[in-house]
PQR file with spaces between the fields and no chain letter, atoms N, CA, C, O and H, PARSE charges and radii, in Angstrom:
ATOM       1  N    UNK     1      65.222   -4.871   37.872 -0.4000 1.5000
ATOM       2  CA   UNK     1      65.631   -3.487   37.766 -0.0000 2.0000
ATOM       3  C    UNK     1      66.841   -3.398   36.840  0.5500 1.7000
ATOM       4  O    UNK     1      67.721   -4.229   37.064 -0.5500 1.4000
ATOM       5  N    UNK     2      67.023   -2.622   35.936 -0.4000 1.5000
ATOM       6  CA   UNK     2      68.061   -2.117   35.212 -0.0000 2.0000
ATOM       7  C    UNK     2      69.052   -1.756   35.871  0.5500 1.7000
ATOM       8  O    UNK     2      68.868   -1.220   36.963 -0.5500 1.4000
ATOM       9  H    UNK     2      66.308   -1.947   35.754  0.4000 1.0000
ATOM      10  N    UNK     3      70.149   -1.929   35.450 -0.4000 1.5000
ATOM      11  CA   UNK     3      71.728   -1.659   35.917 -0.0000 2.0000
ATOM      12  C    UNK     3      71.540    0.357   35.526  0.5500 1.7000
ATOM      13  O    UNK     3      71.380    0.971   34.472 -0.5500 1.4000
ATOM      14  H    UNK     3      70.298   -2.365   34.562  0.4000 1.0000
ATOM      15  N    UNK     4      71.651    0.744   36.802 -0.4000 1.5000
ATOM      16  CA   UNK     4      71.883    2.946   36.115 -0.0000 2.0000
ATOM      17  C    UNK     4      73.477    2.470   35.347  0.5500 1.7000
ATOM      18  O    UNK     4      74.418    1.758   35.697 -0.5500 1.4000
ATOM      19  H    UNK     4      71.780    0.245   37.659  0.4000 1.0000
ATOM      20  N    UNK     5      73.149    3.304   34.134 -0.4000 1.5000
ATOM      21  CA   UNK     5      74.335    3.685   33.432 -0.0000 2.0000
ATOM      22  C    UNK     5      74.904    4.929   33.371  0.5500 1.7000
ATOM      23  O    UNK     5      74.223    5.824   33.871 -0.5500 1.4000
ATOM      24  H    UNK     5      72.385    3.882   33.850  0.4000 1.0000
ATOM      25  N    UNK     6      75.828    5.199   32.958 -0.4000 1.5000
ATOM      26  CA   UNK     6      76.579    6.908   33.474 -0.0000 2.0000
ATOM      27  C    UNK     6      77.135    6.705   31.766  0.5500 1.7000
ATOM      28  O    UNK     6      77.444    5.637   31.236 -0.5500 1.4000
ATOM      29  H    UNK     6      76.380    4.471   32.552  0.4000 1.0000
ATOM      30  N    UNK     7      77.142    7.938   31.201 -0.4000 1.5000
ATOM      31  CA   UNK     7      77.635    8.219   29.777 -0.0000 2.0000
ATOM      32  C    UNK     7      78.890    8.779   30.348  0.5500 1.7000
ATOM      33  O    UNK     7      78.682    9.498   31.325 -0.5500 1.4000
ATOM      34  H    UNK     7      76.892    8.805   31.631  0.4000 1.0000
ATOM      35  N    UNK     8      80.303    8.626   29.958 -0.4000 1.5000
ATOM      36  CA   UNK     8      81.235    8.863   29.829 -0.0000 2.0000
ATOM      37  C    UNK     8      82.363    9.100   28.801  0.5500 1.7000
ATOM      38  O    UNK     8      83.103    8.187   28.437 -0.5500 1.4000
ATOM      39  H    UNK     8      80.472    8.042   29.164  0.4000 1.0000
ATOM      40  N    UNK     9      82.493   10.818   28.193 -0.4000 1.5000
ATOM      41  CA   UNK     9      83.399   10.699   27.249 -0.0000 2.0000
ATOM      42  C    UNK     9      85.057   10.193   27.596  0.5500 1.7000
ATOM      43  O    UNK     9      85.685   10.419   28.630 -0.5500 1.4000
ATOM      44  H    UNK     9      81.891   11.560   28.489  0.4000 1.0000
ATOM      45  N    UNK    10      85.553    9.381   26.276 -0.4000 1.5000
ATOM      46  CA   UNK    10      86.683    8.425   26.383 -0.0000 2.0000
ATOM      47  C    UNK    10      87.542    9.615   26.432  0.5500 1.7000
ATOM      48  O    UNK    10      88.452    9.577   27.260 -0.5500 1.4000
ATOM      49  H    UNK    10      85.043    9.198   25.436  0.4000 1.0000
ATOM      50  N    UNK    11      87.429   10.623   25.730 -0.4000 1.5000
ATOM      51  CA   UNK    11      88.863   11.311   25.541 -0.0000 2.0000
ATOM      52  C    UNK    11      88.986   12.138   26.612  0.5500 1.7000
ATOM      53  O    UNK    11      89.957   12.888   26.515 -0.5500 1.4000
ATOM      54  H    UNK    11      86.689   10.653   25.058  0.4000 1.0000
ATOM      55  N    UNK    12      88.305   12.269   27.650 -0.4000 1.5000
ATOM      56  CA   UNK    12      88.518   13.129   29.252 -0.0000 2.0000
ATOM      57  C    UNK    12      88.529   12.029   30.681  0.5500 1.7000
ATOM      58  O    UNK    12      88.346   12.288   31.871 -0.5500 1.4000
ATOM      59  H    UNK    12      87.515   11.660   27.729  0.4000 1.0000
ATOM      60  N    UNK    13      88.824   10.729   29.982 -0.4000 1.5000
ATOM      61  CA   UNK    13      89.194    9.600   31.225 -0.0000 2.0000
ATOM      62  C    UNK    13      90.901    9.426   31.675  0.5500 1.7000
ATOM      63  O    UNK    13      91.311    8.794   32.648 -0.5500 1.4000
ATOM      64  H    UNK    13      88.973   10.519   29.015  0.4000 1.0000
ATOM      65  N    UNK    14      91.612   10.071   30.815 -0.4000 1.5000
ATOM      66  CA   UNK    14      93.129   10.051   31.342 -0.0000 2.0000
ATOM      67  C    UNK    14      92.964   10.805   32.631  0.5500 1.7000
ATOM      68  O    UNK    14      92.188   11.735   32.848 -0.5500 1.4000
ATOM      69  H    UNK    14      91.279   10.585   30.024  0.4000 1.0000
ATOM      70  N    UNK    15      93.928   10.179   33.548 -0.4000 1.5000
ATOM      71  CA   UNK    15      93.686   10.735   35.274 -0.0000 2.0000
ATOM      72  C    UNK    15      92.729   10.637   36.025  0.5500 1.7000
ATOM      73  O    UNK    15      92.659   11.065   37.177 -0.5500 1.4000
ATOM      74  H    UNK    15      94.559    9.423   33.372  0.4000 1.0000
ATOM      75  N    UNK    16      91.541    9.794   35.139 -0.4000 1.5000
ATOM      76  CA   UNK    16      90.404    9.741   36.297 -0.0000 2.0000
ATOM      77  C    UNK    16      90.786    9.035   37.073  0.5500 1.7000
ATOM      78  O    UNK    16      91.776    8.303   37.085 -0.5500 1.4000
ATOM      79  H    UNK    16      91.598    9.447   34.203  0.4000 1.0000
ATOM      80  N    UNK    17      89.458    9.340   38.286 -0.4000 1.5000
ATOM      81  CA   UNK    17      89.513    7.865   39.456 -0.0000 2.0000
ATOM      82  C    UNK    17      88.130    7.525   39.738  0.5500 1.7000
ATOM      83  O    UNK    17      87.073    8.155   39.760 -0.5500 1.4000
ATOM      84  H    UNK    17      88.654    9.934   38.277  0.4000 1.0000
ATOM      85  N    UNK    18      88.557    6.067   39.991 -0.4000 1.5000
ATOM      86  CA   UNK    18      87.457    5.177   40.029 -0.0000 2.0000
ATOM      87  C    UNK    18      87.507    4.082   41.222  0.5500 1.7000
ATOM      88  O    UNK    18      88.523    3.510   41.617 -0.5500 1.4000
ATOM      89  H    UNK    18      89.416    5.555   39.972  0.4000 1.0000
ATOM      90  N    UNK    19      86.031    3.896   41.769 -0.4000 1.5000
ATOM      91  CA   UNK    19      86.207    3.099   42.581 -0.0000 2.0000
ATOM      92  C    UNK    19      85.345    1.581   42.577  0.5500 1.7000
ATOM      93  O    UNK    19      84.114    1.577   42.565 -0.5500 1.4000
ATOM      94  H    UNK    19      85.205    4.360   41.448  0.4000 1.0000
ATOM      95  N    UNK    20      85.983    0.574   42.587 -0.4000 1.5000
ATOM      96  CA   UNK    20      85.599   -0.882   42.400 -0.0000 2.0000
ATOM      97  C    UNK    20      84.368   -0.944   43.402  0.5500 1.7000
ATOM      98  O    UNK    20      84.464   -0.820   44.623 -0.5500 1.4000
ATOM      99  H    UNK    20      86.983    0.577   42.597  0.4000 1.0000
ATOM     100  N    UNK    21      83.500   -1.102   42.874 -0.4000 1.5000
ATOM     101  CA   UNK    21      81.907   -1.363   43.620 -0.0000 2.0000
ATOM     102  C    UNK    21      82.252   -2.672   44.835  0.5500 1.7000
ATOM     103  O    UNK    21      81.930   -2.807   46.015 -0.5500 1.4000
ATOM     104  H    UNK    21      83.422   -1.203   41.882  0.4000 1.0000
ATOM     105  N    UNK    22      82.901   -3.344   44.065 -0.4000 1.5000
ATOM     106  CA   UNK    22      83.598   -4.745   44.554 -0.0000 2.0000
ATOM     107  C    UNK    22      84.754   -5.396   44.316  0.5500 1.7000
ATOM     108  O    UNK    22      85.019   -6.328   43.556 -0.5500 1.4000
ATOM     109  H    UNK    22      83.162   -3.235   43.106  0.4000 1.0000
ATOM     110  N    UNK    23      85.605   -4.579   45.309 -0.4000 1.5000
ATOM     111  CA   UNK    23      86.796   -4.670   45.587 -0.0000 2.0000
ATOM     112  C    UNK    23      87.469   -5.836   45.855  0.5500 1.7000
ATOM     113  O    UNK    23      86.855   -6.576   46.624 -0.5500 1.4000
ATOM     114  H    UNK    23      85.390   -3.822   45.926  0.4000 1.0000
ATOM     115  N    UNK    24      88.790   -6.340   45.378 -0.4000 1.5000
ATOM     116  CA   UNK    24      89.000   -7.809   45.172 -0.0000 2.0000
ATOM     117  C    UNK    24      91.000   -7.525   45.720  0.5500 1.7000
ATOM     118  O    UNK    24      91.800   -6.603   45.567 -0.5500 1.4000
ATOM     119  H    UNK    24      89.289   -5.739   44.753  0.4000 1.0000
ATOM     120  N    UNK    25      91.033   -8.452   46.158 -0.4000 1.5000
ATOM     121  CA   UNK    25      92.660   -8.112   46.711 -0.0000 2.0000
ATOM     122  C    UNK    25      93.145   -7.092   46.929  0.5500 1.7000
ATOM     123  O    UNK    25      94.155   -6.641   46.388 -0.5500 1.4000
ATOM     124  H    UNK    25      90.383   -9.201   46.283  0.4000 1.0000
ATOM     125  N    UNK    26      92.022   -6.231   48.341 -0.4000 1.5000
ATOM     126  CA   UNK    26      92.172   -4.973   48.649 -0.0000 2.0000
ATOM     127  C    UNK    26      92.345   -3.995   47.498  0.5500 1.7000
ATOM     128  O    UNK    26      93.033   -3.010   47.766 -0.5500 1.4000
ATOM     129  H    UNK    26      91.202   -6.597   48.780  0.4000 1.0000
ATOM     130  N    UNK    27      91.843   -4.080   46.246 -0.4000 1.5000
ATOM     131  CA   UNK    27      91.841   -3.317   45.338 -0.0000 2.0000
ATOM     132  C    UNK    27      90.840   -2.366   45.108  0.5500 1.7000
ATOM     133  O    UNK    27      89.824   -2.701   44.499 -0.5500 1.4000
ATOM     134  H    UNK    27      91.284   -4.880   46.028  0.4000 1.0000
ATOM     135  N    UNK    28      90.975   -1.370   45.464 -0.4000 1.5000
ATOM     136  CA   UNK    28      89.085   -0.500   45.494 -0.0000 2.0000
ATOM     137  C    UNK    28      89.837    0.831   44.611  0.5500 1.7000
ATOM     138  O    UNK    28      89.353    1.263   43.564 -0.5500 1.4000
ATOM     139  H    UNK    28      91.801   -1.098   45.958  0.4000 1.0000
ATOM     140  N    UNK    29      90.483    1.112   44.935 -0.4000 1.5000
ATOM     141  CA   UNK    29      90.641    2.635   43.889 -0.0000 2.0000
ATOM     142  C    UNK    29      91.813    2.546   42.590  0.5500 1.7000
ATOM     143  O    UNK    29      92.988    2.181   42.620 -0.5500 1.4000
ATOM     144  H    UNK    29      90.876    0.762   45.786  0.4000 1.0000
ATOM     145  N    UNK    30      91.103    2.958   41.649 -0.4000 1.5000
ATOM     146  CA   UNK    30      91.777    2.915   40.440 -0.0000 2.0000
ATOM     147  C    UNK    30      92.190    4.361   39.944  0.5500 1.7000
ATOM     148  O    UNK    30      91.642    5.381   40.362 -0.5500 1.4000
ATOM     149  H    UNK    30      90.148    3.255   41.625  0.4000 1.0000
ATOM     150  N    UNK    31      93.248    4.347   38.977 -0.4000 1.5000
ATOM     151  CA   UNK    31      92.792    5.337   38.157 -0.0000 2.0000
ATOM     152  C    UNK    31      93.301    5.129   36.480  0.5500 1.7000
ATOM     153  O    UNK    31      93.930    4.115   36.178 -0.5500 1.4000
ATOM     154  H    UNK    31      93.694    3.519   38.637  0.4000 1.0000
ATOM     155  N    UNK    32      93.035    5.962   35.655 -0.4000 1.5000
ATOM     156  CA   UNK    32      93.049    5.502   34.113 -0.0000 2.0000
ATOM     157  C    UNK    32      94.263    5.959   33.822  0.5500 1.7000
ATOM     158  O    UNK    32      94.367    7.136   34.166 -0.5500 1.4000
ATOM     159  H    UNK    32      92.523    6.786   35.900  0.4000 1.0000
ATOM     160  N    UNK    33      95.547    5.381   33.172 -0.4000 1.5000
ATOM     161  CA   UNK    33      96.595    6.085   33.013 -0.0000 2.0000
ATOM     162  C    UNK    33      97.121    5.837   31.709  0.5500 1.7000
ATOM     163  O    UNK    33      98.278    6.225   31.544 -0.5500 1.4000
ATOM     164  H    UNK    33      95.462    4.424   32.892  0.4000 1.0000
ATOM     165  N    UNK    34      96.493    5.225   30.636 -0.4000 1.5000
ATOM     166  CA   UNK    34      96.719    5.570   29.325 -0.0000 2.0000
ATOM     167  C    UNK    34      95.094    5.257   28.720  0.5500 1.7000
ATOM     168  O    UNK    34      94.127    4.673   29.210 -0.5500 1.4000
ATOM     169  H    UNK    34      95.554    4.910   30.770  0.4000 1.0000
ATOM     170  N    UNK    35      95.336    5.973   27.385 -0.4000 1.5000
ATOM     171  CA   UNK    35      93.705    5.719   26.534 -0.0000 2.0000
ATOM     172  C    UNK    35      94.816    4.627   25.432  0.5500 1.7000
ATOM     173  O    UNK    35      95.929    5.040   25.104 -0.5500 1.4000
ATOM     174  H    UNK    35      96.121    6.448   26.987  0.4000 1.0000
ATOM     175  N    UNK    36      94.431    3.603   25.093 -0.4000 1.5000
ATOM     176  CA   UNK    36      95.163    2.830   24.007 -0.0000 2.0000
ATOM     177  C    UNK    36      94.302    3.072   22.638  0.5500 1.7000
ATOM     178  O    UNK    36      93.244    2.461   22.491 -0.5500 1.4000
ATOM     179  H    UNK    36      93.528    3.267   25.359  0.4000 1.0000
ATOM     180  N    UNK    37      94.756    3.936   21.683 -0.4000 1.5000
ATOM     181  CA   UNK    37      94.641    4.148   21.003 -0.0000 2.0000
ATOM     182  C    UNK    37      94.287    3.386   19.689  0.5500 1.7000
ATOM     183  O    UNK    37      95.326    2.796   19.394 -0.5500 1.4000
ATOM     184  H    UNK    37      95.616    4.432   21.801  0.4000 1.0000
ATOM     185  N    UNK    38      93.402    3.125   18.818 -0.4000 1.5000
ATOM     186  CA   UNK    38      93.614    2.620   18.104 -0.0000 2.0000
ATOM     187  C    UNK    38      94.826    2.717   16.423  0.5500 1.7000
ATOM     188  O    UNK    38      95.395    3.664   15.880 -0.5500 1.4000
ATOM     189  H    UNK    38      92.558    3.605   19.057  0.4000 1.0000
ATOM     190  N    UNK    39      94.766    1.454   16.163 -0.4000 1.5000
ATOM     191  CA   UNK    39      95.830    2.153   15.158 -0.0000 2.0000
ATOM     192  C    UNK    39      95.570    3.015   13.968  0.5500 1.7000
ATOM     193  O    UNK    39      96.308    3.882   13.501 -0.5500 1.4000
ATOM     194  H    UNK    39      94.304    0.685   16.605  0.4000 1.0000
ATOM     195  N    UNK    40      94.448    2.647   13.577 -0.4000 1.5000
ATOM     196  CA   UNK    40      94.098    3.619   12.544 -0.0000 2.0000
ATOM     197  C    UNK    40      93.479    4.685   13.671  0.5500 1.7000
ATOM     198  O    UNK    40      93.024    4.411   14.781 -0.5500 1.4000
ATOM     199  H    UNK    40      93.848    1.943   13.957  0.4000 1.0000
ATOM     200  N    UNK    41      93.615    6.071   12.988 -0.4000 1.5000
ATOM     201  CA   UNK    41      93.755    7.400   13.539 -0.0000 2.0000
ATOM     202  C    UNK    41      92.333    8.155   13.577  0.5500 1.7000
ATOM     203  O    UNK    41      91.950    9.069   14.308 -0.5500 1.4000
ATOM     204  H    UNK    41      93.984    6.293   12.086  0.4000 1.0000
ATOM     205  N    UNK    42      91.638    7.417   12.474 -0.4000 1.5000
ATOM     206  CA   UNK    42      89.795    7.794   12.288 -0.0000 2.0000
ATOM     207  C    UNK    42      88.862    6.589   13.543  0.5500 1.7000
ATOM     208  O    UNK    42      87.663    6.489   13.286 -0.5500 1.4000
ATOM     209  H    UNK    42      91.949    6.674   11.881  0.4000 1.0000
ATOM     210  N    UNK    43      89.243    5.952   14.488 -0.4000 1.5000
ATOM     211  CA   UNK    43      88.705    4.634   14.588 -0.0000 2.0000
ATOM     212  C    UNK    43      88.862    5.727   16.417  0.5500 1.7000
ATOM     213  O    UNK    43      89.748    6.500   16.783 -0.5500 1.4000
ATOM     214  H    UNK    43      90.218    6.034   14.697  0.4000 1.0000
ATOM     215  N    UNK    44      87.304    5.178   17.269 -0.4000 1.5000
ATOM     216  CA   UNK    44      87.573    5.913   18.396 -0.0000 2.0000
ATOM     217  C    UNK    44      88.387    5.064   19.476  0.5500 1.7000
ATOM     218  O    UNK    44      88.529    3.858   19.274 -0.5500 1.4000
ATOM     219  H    UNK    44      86.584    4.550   16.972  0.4000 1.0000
ATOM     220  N    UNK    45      88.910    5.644   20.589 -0.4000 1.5000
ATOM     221  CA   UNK    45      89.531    4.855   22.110 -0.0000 2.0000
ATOM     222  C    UNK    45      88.751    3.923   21.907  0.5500 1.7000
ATOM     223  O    UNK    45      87.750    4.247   21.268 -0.5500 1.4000
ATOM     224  H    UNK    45      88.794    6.623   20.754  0.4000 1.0000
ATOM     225  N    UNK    46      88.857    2.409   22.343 -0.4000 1.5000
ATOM     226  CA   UNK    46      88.138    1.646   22.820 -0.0000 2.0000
ATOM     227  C    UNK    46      88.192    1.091   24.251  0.5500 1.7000
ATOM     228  O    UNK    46      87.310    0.737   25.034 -0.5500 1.4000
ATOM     229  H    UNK    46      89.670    2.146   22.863  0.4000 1.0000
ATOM     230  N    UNK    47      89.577    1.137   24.323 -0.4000 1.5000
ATOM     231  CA   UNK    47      90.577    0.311   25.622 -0.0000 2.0000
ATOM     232  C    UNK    47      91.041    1.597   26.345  0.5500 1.7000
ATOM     233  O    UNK    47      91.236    2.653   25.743 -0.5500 1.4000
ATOM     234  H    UNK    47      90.294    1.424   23.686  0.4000 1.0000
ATOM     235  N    UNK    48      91.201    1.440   27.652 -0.4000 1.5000
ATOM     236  CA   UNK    48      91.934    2.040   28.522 -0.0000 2.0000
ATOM     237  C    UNK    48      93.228    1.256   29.838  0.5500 1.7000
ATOM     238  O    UNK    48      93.216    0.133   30.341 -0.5500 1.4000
ATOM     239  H    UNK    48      91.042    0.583   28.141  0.4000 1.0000
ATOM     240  N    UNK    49      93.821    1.955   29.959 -0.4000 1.5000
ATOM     241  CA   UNK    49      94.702    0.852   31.262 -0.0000 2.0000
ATOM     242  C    UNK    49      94.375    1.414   32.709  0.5500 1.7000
ATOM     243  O    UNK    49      94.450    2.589   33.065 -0.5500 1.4000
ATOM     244  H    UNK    49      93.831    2.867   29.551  0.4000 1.0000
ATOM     245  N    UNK    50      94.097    0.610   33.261 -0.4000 1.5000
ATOM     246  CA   UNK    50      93.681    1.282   34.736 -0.0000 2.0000
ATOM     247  C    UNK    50      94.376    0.548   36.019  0.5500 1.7000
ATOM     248  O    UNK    50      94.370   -0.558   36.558 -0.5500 1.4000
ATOM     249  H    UNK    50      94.036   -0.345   32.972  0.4000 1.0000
ATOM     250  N    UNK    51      94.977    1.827   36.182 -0.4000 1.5000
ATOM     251  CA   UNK    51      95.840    1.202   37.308 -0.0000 2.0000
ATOM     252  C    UNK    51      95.515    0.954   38.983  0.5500 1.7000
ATOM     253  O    UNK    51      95.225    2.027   39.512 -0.5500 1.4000
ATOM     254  H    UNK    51      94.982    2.726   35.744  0.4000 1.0000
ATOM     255  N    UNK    52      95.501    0.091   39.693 -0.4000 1.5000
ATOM     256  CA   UNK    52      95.100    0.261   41.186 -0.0000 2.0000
ATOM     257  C    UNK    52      96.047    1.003   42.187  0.5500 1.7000
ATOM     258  O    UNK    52      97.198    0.706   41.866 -0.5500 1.4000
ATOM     259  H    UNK    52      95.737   -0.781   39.263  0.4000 1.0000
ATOM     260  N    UNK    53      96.046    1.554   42.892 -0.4000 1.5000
ATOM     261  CA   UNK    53      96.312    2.695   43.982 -0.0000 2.0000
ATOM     262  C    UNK    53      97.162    2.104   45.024  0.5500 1.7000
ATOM     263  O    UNK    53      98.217    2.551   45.473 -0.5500 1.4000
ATOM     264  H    UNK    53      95.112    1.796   43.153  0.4000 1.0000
ATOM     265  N    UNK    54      96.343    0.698   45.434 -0.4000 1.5000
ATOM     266  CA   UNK    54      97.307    0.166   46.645 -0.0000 2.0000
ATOM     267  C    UNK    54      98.110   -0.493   45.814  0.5500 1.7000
ATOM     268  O    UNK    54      99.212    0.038   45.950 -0.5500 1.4000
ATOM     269  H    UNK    54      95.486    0.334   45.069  0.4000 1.0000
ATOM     270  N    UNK    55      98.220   -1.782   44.637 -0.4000 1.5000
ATOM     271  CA   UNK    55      99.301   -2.422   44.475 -0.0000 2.0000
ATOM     272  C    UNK    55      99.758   -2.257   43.066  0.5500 1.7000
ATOM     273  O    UNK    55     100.288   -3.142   42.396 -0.5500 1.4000
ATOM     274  H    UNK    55      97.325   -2.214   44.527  0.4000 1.0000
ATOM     275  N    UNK    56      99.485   -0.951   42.653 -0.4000 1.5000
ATOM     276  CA   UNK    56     100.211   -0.653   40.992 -0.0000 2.0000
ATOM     277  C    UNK    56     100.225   -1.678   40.025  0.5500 1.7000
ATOM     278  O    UNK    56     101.078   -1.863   39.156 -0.5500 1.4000
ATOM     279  H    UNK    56      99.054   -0.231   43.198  0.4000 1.0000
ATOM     280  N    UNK    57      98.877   -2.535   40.328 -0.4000 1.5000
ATOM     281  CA   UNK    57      98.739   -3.620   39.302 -0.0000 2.0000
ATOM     282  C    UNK    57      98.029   -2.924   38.196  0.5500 1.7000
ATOM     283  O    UNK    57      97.236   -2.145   38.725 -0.5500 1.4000
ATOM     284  H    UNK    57      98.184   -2.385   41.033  0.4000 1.0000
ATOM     285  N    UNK    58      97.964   -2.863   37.098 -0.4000 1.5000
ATOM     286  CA   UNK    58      97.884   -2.133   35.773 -0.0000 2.0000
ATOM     287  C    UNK    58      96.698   -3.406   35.219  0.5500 1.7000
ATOM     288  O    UNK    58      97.035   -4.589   35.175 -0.5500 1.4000
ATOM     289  H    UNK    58      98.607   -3.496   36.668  0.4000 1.0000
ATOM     290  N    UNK    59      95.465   -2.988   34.871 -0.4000 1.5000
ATOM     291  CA   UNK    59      94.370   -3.690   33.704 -0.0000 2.0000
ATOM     292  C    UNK    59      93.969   -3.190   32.364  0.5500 1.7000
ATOM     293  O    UNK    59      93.499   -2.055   32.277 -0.5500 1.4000
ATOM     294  H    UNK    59      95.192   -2.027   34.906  0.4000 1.0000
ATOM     295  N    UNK    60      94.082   -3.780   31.532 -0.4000 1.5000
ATOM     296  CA   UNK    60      93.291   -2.799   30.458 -0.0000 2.0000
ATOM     297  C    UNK    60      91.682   -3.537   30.048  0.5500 1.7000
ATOM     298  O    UNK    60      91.334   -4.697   29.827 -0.5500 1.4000
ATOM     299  H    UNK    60      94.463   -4.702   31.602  0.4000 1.0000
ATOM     300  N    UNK    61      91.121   -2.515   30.075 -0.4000 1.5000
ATOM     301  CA   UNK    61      89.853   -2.911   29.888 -0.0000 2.0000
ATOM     302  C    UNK    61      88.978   -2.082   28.668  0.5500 1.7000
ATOM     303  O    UNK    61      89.489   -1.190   27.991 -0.5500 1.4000
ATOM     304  H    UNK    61      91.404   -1.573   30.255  0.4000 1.0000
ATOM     305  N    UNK    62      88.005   -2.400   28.564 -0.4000 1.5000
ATOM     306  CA   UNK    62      87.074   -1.354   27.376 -0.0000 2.0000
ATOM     307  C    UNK    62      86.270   -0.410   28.179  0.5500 1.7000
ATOM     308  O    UNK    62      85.468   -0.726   29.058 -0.5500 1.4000
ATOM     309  H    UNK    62      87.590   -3.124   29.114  0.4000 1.0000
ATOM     310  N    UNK    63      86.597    0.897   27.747 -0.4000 1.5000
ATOM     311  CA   UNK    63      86.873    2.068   28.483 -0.0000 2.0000
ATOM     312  C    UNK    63      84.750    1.750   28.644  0.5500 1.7000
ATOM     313  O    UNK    63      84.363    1.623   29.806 -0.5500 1.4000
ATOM     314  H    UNK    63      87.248    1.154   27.033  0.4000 1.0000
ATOM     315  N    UNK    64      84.113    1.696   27.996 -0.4000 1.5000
ATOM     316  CA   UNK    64      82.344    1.487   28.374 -0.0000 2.0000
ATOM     317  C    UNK    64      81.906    0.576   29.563  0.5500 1.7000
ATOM     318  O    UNK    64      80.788    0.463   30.065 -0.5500 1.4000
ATOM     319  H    UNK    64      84.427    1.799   27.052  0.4000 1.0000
ATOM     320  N    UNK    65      83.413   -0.223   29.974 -0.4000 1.5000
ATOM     321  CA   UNK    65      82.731   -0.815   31.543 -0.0000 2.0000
ATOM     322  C    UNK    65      82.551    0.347   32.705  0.5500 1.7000
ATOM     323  O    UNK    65      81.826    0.264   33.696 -0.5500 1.4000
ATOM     324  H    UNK    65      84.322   -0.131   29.566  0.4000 1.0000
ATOM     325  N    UNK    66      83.224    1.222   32.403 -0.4000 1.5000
ATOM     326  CA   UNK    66      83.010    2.366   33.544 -0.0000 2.0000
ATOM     327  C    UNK    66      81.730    2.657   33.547  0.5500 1.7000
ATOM     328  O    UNK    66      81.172    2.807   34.634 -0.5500 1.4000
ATOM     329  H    UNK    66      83.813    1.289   31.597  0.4000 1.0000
ATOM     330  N    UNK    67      81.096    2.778   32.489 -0.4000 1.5000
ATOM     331  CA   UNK    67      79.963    3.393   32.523 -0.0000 2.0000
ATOM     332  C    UNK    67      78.688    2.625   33.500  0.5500 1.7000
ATOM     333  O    UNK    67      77.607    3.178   33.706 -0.5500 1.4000
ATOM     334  H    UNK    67      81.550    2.656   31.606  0.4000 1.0000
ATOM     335  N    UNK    68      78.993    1.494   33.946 -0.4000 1.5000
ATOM     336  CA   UNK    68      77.923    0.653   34.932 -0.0000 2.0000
ATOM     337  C    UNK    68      78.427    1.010   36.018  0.5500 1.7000
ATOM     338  O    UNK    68      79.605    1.184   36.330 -0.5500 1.4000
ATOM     339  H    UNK    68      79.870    1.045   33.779  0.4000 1.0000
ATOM     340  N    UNK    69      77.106    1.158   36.823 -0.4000 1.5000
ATOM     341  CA   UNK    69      77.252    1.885   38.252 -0.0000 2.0000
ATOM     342  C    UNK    69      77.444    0.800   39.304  0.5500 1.7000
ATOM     343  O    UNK    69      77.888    0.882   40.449 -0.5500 1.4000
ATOM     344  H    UNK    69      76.149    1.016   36.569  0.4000 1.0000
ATOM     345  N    UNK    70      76.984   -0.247   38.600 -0.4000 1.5000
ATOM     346  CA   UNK    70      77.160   -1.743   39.430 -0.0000 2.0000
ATOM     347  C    UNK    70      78.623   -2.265   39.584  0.5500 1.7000
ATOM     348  O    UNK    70      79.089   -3.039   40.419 -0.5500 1.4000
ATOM     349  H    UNK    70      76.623   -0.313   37.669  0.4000 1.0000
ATOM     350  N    UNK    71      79.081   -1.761   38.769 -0.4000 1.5000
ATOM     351  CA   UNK    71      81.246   -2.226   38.792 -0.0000 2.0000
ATOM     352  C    UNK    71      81.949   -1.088   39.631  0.5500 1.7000
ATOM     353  O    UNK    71      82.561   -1.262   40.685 -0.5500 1.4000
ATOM     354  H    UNK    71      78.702   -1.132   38.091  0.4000 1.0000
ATOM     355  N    UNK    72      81.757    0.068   38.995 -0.4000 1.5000
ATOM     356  CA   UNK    72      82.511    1.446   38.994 -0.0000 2.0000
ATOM     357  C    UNK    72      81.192    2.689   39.599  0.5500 1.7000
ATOM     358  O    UNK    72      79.978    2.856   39.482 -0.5500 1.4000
ATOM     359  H    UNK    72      81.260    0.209   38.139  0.4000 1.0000
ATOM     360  N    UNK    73      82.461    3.393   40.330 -0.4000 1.5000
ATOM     361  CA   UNK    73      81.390    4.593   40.491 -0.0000 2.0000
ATOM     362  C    UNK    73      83.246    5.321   40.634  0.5500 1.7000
ATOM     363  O    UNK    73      84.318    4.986   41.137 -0.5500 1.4000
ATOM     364  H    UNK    73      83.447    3.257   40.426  0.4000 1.0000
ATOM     365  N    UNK    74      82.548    6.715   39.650 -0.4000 1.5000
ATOM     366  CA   UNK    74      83.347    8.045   39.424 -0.0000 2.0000
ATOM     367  C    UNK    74      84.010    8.525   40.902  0.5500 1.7000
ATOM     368  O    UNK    74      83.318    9.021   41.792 -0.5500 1.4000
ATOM     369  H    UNK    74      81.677    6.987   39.241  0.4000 1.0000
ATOM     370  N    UNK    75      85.246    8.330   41.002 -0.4000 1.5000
ATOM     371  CA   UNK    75      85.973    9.169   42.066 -0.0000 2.0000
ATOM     372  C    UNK    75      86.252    8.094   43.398  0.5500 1.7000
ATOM     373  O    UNK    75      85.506    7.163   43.703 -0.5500 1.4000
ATOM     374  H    UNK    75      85.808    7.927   40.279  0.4000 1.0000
ATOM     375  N    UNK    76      87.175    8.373   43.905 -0.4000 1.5000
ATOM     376  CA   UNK    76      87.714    7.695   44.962 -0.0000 2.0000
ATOM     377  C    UNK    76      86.200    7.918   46.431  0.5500 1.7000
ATOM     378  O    UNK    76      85.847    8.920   47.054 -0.5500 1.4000
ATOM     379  H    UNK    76      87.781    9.129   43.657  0.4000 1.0000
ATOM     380  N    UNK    77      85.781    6.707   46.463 -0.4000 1.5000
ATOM     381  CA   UNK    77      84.529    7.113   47.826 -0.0000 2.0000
ATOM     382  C    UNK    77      84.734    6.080   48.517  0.5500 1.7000
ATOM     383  O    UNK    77      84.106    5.901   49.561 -0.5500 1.4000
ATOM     384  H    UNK    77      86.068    5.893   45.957  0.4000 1.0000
């Protein structure tokens, strides 16, 4: 079976929340708190930083892993 994918635009992920399918050092809710920009100004988001809820540990990742329903699912559940 195919992994469901979710399309997600990059430039409306600041403040989201997200929740770890599989949560790892009590870490289950995230949310996105910068888009890292690239440096040239024509070139789209690639990276985002996502921070966890219980221990303010900060990741940056490539903002298209959200989009697997198998890692992430949209909103604190």
């Amino acid at each position: 079976m195919k992994p469901s994918k979710r399309i997600v635009n990059p430039k409306k992920l600041i403040n989201s929340k997200w929740t770890a399918v599989k949560p790892t050092n009590k870490e289950k809710h995230f949310i996105v708190t910068q888009l890292l920009l690239p440096e040239q100004t024509d070139q789209p988001v690639s990276f985002i930083v996502l921070e966890a809820i219980f221990s303010k540990r900060s990741q940056t990742l490539a903002w298209e892993q959200l989009n697997d329903n198998q890692v992430w699912l949209q909103g604190w559940i």
